[in-house]
BABADO-399243 format. One record per residue: residue number from 1; residue in three letters; x, z, y of N, C-alpha, C in turn. Coordinates in Angstrom, 3 decimals. Last residue first. Example, Ala and Ser with C-alpha at 12.3 -4.5 7.8 and 13.67 -1.06 7.14 Angstrom:
{n->2&res->ser&n.c1->12.850&n.c3->7.080&n.c2->-2.250&ca.c1->13.670&ca.c3->7.140&ca.c2->-1.060&c.c1->12.900&c.c3->7.870&c.c2->0.030}
{n->1&res->ala&n.c1->13.190&n.c3->7.800&n.c2->-5.690&ca.c1->12.300&ca.c3->7.800&ca.c2->-4.500&c.c1->13.200&c.c3->7.800&c.c2->-3.300}
REM end
This chain:
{n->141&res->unk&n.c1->40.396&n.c3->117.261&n.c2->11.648&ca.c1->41.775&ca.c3->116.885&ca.c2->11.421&c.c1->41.765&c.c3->118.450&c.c2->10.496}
{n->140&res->unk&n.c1->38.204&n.c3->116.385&n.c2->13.519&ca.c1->38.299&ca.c3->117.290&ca.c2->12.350&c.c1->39.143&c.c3->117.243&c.c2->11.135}
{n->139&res->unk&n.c1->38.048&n.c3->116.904&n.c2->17.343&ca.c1->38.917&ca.c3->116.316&ca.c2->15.753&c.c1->38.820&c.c3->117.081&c.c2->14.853}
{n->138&res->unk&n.c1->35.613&n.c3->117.655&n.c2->19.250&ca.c1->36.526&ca.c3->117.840&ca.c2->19.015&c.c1->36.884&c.c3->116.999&c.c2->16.985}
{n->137&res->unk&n.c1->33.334&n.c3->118.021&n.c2->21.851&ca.c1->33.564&ca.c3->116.961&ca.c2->20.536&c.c1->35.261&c.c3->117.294&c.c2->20.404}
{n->136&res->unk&n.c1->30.534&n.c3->120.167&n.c2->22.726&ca.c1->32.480&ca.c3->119.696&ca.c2->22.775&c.c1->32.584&c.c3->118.915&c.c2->21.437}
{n->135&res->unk&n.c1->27.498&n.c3->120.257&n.c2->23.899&ca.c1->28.712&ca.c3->120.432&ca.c2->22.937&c.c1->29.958&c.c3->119.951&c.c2->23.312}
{n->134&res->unk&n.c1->25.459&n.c3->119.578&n.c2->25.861&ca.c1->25.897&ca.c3->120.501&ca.c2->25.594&c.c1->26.838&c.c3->121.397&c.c2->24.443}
{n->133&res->unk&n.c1->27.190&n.c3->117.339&n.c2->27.745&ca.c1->26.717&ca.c3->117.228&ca.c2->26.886&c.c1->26.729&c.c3->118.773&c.c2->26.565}
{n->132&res->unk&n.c1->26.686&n.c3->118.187&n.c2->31.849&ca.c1->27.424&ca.c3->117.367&ca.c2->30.849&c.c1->26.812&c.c3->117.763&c.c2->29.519}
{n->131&res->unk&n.c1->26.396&n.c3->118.238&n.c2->35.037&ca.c1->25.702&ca.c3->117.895&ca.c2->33.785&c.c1->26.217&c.c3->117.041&c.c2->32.708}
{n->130&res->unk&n.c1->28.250&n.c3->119.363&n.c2->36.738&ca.c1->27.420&ca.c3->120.290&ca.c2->36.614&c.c1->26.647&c.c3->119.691&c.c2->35.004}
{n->129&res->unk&n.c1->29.379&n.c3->116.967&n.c2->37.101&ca.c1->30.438&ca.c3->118.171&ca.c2->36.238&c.c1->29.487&c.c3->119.118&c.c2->35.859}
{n->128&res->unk&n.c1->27.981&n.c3->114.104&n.c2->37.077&ca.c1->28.195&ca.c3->115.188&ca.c2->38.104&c.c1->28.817&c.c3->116.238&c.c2->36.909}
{n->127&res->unk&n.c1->27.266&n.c3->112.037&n.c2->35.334&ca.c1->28.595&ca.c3->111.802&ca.c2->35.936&c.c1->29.362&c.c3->113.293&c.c2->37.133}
{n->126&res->unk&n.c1->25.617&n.c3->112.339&n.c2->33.490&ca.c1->26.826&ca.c3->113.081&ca.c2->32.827&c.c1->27.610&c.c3->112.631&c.c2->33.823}
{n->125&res->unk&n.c1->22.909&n.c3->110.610&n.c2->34.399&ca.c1->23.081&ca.c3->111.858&ca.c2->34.439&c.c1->24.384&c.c3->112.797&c.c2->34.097}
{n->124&res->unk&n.c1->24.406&n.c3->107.819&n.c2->34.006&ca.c1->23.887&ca.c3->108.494&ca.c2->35.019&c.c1->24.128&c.c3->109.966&c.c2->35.355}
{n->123&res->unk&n.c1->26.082&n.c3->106.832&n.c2->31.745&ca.c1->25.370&ca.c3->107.413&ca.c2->31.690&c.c1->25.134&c.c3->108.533&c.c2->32.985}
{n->122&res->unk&n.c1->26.597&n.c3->103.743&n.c2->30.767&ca.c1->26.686&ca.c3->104.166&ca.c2->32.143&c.c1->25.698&c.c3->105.392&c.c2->31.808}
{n->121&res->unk&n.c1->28.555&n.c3->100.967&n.c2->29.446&ca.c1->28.076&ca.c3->101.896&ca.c2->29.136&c.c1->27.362&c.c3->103.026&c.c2->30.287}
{n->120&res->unk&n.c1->29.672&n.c3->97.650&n.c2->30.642&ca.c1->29.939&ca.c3->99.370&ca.c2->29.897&c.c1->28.789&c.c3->100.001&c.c2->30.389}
{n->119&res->unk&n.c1->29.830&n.c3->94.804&n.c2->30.700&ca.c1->30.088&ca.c3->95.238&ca.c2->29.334&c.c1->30.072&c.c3->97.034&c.c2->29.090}
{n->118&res->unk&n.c1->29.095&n.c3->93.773&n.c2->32.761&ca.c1->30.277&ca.c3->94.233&ca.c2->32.674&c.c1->30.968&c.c3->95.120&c.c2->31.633}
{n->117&res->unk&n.c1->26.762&n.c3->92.902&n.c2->32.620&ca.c1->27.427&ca.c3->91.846&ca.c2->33.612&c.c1->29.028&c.c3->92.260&c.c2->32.982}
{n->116&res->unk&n.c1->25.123&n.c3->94.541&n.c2->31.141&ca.c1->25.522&ca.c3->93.440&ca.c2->30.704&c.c1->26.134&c.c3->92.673&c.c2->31.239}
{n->115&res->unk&n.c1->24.662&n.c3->97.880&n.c2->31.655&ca.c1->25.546&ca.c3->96.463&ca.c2->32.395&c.c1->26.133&c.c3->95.530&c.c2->31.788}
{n->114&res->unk&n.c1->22.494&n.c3->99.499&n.c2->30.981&ca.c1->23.357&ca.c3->99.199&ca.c2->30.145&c.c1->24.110&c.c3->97.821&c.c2->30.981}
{n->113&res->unk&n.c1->21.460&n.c3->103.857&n.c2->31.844&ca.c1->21.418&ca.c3->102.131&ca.c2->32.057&c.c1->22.474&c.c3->101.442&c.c2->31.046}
{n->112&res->unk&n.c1->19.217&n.c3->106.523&n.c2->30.623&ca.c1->20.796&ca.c3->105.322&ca.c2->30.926&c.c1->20.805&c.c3->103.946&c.c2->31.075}
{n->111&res->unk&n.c1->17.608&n.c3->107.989&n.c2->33.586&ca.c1->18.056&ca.c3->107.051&ca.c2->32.383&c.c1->18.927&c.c3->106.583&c.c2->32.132}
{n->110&res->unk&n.c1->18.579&n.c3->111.582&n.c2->34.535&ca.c1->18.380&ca.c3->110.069&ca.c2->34.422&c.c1->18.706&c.c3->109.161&c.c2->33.281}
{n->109&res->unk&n.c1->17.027&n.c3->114.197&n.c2->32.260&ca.c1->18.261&ca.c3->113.092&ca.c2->32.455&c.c1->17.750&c.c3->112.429&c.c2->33.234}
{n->108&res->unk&n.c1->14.911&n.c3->116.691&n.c2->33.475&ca.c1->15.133&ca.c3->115.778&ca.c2->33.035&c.c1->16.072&c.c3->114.594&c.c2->33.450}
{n->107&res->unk&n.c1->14.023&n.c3->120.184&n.c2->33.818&ca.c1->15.019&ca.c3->119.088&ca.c2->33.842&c.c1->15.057&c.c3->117.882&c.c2->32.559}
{n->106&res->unk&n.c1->12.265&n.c3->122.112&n.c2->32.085&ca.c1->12.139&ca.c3->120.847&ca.c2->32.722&c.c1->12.505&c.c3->119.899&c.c2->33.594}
{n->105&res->unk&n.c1->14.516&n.c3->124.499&n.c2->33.258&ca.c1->13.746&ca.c3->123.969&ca.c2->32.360&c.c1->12.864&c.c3->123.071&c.c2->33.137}
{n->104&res->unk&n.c1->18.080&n.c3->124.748&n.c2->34.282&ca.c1->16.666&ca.c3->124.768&ca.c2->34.460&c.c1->15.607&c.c3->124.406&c.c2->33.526}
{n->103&res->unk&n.c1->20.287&n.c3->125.936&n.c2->32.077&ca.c1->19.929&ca.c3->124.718&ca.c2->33.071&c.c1->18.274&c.c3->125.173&c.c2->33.299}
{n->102&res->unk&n.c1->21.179&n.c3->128.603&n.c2->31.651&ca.c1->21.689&ca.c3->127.729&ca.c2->33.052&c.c1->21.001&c.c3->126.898&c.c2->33.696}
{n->101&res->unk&n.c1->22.207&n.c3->127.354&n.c2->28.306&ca.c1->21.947&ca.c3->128.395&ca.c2->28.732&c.c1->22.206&c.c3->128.107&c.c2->30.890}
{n->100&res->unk&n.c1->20.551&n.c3->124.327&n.c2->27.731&ca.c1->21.268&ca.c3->124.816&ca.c2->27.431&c.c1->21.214&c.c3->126.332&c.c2->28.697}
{n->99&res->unk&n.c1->18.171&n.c3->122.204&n.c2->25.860&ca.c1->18.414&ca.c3->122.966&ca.c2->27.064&c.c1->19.397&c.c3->123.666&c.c2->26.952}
{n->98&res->unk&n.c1->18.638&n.c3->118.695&n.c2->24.848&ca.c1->18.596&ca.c3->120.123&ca.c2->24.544&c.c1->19.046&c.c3->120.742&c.c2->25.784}
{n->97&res->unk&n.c1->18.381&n.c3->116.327&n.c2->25.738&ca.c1->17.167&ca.c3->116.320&ca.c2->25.645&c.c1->17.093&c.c3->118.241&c.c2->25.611}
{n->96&res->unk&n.c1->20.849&n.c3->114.805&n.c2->25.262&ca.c1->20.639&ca.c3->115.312&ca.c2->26.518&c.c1->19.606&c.c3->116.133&c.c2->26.659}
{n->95&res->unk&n.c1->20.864&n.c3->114.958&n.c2->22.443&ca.c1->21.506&ca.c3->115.989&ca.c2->23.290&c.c1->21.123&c.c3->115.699&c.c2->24.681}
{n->94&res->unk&n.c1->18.573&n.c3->112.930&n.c2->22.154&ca.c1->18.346&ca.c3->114.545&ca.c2->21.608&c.c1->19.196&c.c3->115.350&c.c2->21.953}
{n->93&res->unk&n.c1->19.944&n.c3->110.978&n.c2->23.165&ca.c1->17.969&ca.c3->111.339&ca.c2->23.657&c.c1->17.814&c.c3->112.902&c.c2->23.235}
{n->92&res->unk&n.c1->21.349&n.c3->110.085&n.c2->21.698&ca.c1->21.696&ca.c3->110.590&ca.c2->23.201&c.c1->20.963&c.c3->111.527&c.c2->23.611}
{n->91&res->unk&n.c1->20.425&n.c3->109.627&n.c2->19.163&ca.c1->21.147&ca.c3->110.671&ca.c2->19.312&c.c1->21.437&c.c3->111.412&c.c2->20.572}
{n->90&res->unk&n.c1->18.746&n.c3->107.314&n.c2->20.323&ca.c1->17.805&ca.c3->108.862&ca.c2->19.256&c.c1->19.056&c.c3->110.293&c.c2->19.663}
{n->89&res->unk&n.c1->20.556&n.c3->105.813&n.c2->20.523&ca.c1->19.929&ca.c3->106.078&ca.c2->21.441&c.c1->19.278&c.c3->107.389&c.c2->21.356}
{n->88&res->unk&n.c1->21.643&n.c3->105.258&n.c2->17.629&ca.c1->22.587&ca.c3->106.302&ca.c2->18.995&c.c1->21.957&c.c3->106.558&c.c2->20.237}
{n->87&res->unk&n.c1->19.047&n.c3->104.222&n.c2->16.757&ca.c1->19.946&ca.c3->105.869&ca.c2->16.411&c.c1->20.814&c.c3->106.259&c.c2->17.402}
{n->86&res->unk&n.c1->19.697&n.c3->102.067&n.c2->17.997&ca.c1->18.630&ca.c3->102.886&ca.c2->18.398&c.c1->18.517&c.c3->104.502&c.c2->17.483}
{n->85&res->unk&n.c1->21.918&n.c3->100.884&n.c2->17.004&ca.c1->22.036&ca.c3->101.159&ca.c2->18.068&c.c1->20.445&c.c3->102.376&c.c2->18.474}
{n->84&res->unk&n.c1->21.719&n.c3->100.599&n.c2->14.162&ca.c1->22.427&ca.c3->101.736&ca.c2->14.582&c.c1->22.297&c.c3->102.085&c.c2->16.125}
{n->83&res->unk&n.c1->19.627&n.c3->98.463&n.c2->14.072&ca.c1->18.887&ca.c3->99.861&ca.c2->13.922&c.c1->20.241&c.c3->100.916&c.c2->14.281}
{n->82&res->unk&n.c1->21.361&n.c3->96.810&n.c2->14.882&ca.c1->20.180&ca.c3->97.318&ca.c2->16.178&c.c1->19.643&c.c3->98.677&c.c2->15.824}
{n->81&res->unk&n.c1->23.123&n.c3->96.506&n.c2->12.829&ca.c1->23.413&ca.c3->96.957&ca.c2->14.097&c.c1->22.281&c.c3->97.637&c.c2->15.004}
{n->80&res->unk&n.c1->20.845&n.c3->95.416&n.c2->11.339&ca.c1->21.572&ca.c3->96.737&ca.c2->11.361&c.c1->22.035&c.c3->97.194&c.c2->12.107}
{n->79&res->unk&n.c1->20.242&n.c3->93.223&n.c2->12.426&ca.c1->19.010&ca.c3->94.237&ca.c2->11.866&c.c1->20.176&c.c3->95.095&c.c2->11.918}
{n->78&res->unk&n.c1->23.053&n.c3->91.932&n.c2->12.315&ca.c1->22.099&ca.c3->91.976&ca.c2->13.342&c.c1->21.338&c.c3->93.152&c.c2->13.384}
{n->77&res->unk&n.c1->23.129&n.c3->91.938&n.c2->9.000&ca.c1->24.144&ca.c3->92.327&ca.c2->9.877&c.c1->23.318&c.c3->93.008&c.c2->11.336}
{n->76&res->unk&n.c1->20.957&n.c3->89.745&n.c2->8.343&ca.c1->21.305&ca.c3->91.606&ca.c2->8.289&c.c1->22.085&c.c3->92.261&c.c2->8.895}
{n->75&res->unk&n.c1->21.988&n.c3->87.239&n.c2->9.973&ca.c1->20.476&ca.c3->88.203&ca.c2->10.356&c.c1->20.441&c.c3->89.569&c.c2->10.201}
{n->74&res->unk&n.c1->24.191&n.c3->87.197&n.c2->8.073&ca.c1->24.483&ca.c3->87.412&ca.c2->9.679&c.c1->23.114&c.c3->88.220&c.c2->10.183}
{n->73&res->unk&n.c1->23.035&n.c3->86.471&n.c2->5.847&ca.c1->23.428&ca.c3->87.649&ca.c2->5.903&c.c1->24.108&c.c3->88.372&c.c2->7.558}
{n->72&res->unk&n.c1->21.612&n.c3->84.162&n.c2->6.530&ca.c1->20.942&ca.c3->85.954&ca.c2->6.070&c.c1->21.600&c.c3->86.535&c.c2->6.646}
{n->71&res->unk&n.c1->23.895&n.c3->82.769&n.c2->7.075&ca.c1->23.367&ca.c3->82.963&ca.c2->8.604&c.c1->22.228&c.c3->84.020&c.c2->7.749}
{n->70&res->unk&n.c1->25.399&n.c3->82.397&n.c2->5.045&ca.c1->25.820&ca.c3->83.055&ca.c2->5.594&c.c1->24.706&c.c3->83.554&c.c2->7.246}
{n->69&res->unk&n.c1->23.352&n.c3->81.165&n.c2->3.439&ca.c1->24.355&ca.c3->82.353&ca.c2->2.891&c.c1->24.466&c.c3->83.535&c.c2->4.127}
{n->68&res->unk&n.c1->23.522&n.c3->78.450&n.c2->4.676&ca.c1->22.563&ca.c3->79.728&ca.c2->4.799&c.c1->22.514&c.c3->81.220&c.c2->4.230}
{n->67&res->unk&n.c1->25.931&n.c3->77.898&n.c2->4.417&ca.c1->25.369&ca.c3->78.116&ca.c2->5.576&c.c1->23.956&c.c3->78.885&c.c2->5.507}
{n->66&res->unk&n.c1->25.840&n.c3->76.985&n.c2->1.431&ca.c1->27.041&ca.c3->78.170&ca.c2->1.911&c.c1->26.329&c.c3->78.424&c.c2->3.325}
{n->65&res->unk&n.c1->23.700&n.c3->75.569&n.c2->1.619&ca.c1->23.735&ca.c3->76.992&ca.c2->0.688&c.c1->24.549&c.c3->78.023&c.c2->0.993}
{n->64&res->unk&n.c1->25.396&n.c3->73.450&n.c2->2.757&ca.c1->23.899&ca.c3->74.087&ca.c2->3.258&c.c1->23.503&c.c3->74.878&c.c2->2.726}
{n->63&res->unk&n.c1->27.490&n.c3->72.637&n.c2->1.120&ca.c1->27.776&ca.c3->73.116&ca.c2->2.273&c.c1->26.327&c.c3->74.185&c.c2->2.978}
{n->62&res->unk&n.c1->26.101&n.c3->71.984&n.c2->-1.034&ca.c1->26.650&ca.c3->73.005&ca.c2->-1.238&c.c1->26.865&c.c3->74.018&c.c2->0.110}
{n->61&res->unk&n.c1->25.080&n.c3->69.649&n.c2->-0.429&ca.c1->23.956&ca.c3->70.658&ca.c2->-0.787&c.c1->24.636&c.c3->72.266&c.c2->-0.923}
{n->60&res->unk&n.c1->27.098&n.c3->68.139&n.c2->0.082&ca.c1->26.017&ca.c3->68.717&ca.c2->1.811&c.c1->25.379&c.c3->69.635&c.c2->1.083}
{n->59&res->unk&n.c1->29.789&n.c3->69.424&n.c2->-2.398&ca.c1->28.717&ca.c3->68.394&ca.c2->-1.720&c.c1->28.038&c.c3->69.410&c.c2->-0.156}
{n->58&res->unk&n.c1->33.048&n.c3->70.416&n.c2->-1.238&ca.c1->32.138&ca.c3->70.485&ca.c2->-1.570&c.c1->30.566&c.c3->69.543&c.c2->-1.450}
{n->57&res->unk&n.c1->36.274&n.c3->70.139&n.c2->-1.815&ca.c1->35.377&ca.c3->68.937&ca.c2->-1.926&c.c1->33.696&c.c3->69.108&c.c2->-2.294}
{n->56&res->unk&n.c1->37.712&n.c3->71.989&n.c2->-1.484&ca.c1->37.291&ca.c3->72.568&ca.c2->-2.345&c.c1->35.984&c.c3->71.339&c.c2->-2.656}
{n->55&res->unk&n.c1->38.982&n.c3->72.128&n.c2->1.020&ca.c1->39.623&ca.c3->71.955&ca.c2->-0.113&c.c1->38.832&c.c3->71.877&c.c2->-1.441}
{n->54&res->unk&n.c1->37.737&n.c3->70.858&n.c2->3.961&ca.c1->36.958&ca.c3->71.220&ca.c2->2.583&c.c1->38.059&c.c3->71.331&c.c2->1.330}
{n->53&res->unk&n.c1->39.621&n.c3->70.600&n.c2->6.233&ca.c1->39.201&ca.c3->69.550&ca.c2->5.262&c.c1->38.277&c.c3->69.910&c.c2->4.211}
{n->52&res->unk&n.c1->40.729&n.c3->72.447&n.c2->8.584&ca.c1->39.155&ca.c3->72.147&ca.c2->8.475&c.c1->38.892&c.c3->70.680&c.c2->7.208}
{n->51&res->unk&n.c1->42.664&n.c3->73.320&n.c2->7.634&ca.c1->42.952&ca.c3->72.080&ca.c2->8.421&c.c1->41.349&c.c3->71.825&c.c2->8.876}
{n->50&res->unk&n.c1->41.972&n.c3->75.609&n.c2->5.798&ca.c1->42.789&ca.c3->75.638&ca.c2->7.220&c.c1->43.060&c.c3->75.015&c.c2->8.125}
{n->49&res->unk&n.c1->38.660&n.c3->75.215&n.c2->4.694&ca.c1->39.975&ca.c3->75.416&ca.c2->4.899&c.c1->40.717&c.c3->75.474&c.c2->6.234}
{n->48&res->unk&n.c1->36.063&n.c3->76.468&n.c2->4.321&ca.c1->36.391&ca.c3->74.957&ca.c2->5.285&c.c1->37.821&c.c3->74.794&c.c2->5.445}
{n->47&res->unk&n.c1->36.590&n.c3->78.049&n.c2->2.867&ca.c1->35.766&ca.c3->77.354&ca.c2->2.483&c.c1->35.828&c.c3->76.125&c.c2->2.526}
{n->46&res->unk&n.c1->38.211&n.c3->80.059&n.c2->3.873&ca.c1->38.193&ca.c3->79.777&ca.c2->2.937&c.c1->37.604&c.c3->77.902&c.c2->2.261}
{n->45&res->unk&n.c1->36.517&n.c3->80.647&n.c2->6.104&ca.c1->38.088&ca.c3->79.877&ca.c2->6.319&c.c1->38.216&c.c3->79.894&c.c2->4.824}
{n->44&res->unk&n.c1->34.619&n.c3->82.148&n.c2->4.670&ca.c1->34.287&ca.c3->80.763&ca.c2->5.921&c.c1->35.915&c.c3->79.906&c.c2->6.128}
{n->43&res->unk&n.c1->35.994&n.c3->84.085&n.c2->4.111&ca.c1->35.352&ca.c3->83.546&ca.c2->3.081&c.c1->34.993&c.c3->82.360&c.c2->3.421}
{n->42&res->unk&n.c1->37.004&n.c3->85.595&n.c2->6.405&ca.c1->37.647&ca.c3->85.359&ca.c2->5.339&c.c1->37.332&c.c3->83.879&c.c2->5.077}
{n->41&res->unk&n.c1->34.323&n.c3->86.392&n.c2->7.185&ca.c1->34.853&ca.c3->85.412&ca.c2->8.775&c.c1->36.482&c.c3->84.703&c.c2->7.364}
{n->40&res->unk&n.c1->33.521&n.c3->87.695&n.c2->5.728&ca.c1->32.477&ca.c3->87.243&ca.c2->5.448&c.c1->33.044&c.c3->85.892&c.c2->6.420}
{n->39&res->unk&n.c1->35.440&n.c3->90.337&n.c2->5.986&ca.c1->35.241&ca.c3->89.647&ca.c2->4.979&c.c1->34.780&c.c3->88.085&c.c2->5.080}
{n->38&res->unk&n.c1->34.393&n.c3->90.576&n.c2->8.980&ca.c1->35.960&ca.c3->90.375&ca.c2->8.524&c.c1->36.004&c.c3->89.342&c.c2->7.182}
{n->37&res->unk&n.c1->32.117&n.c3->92.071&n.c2->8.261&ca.c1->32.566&ca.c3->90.585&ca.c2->9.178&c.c1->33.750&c.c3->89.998&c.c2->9.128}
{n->36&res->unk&n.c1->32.501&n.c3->93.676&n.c2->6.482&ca.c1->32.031&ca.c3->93.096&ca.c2->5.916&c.c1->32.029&c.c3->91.861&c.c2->6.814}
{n->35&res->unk&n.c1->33.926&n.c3->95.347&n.c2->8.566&ca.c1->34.787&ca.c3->94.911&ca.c2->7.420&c.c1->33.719&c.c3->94.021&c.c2->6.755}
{n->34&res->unk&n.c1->31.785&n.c3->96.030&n.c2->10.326&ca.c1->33.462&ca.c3->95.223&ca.c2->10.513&c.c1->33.529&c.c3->94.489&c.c2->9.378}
{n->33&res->unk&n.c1->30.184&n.c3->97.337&n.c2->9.057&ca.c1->29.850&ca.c3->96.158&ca.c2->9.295&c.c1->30.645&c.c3->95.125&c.c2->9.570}
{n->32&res->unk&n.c1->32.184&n.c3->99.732&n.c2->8.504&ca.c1->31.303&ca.c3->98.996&ca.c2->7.627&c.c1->31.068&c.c3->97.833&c.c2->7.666}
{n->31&res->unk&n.c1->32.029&n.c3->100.413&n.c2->11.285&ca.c1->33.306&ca.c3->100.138&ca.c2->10.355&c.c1->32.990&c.c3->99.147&c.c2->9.505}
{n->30&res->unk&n.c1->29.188&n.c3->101.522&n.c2->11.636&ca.c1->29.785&ca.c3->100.205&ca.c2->11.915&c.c1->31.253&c.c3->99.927&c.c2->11.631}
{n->29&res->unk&n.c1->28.769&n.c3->103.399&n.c2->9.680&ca.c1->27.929&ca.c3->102.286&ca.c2->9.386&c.c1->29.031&c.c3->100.957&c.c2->10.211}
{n->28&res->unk&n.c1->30.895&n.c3->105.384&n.c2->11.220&ca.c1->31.447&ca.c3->104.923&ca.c2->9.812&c.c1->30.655&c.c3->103.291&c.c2->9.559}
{n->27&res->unk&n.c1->29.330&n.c3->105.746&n.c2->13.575&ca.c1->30.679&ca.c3->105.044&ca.c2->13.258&c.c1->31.224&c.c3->104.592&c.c2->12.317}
{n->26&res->unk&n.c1->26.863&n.c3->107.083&n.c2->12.543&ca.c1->26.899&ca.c3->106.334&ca.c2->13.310&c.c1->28.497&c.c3->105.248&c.c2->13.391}
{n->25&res->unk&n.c1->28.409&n.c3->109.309&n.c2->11.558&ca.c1->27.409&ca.c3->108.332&ca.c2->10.467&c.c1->27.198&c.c3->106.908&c.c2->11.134}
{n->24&res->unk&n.c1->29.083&n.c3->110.488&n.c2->13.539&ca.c1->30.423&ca.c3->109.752&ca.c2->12.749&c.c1->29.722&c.c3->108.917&c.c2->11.819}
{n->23&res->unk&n.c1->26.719&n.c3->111.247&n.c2->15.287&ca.c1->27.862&ca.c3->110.277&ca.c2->15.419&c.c1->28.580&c.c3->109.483&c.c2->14.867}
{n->22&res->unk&n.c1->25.960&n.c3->113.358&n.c2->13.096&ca.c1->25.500&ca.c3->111.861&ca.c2->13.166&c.c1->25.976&c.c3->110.320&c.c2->13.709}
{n->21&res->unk&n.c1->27.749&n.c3->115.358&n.c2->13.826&ca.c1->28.051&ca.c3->114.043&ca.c2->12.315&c.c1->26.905&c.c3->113.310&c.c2->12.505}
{n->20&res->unk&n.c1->27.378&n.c3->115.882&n.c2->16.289&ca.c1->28.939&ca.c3->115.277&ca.c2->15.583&c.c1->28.703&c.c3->114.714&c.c2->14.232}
{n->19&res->unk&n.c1->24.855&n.c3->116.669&n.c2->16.015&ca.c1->25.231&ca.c3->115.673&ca.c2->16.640&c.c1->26.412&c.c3->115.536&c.c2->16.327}
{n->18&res->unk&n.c1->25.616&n.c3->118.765&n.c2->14.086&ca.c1->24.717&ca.c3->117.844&ca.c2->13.817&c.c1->24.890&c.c3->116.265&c.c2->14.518}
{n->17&res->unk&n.c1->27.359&n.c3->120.892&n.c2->15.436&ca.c1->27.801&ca.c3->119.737&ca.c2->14.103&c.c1->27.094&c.c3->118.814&c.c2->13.493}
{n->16&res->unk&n.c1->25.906&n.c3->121.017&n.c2->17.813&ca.c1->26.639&ca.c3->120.389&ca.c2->18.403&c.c1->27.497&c.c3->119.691&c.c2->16.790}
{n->15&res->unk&n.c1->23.805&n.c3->122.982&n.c2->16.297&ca.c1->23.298&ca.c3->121.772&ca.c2->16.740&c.c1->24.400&c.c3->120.659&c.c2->17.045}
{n->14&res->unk&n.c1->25.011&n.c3->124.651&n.c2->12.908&ca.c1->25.146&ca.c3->124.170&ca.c2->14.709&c.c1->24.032&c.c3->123.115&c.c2->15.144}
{n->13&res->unk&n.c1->23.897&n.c3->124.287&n.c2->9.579&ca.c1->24.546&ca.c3->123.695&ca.c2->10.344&c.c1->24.236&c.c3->124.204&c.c2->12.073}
{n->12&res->unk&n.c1->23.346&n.c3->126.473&n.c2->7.401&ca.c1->22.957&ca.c3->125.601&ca.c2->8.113&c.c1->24.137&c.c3->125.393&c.c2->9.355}
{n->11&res->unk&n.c1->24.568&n.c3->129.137&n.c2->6.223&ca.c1->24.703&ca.c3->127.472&ca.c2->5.667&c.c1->24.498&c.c3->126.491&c.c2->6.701}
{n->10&res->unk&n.c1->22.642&n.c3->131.391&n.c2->7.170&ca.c1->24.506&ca.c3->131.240&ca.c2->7.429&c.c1->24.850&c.c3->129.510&c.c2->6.817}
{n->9&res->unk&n.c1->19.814&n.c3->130.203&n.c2->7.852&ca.c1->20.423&ca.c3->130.529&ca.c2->6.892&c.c1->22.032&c.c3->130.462&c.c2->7.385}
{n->8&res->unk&n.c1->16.530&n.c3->131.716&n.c2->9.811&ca.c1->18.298&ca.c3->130.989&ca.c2->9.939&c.c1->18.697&c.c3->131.397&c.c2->8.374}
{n->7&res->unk&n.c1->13.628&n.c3->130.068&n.c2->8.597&ca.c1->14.612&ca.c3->130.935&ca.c2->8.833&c.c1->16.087&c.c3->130.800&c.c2->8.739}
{n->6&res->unk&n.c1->11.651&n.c3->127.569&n.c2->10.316&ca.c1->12.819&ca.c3->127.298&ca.c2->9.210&c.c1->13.557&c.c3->129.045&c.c2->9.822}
{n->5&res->unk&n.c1->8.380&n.c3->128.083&n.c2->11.147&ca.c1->9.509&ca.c3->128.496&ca.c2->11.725&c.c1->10.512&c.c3->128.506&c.c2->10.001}
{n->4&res->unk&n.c1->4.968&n.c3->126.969&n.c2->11.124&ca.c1->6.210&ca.c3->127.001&ca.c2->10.535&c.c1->7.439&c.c3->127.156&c.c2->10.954}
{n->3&res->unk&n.c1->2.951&n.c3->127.284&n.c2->14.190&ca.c1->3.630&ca.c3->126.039&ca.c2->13.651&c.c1->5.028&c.c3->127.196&c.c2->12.770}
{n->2&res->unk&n.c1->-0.118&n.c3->129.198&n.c2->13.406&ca.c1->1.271&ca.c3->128.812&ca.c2->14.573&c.c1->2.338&c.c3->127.746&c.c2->13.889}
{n->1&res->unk&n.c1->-3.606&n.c3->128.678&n.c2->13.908&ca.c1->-2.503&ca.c3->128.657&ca.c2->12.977&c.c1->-1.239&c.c3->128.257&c.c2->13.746}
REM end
């Protein structure tokens, strides 16, 4: 029995608009997370006020409700991020992963590395001209 073949429909999407909007799914989630750090960095100066006095004369039981409030929801935060980060890994993994017209078959990327000494990003295989993504990212202005 041969494996199920999806017939082309004019609707369906490119590969290179797939990876572009997962990307932006990818970007939007962490906007998201901004603004809810933003919020959440608000609500803490709020709390403890501006002088650091408590305007708001709260008891220890209060203070320790508000702190654990906030260190969940920091945990979710966390969880999320990671799960965005291993989507953008998923995402790398699947364009580098596609063959394009040229390249040899069974070529495979080097790995990417991550320099925690220096905060960037390093993708091995995309530094020679010969191997780059097989789409164009362009504005959808």
């Amino acid at each position: 029995m041969s494996m199920p073949e999806i017939p082309e429909q004019p609707h369906r999407p490119q590969f290179s608009e797939v990876i572009i909007d997962l990307l932006e799914s990818i970007a939007l989630e962490e906007i998201a997370l901004s603004h809810l750090i933003h919020s959440e960095a608000k609500k803490i100066k709020a709390f403890i006020g501006g002088q650091l006095d408590f305007p708001t004369n709260p008891t220890n039981q209060d203070i320790e409700n508000f702190n654990q409030h906030i260190q969940k929801l920091a945990d979710i935060m966390v969880m999320k991020d990671w799960l965005l980060y291993r989507k953008l890994e998923g995402v790398i993994h699947l364009s580098s992963g596609r063959t394009r017209k040229g390249q040899k078959q069974g070529h495979h990327p080097k790995k990417d590395t991550y320099d925690f000494q220096n905060d960037i990003y390093e993708f091995d295989d995309l530094e020679s001209p010969e191997n780059h993504f097989p789409f164009e990212f362009y504005d959808r202005e």
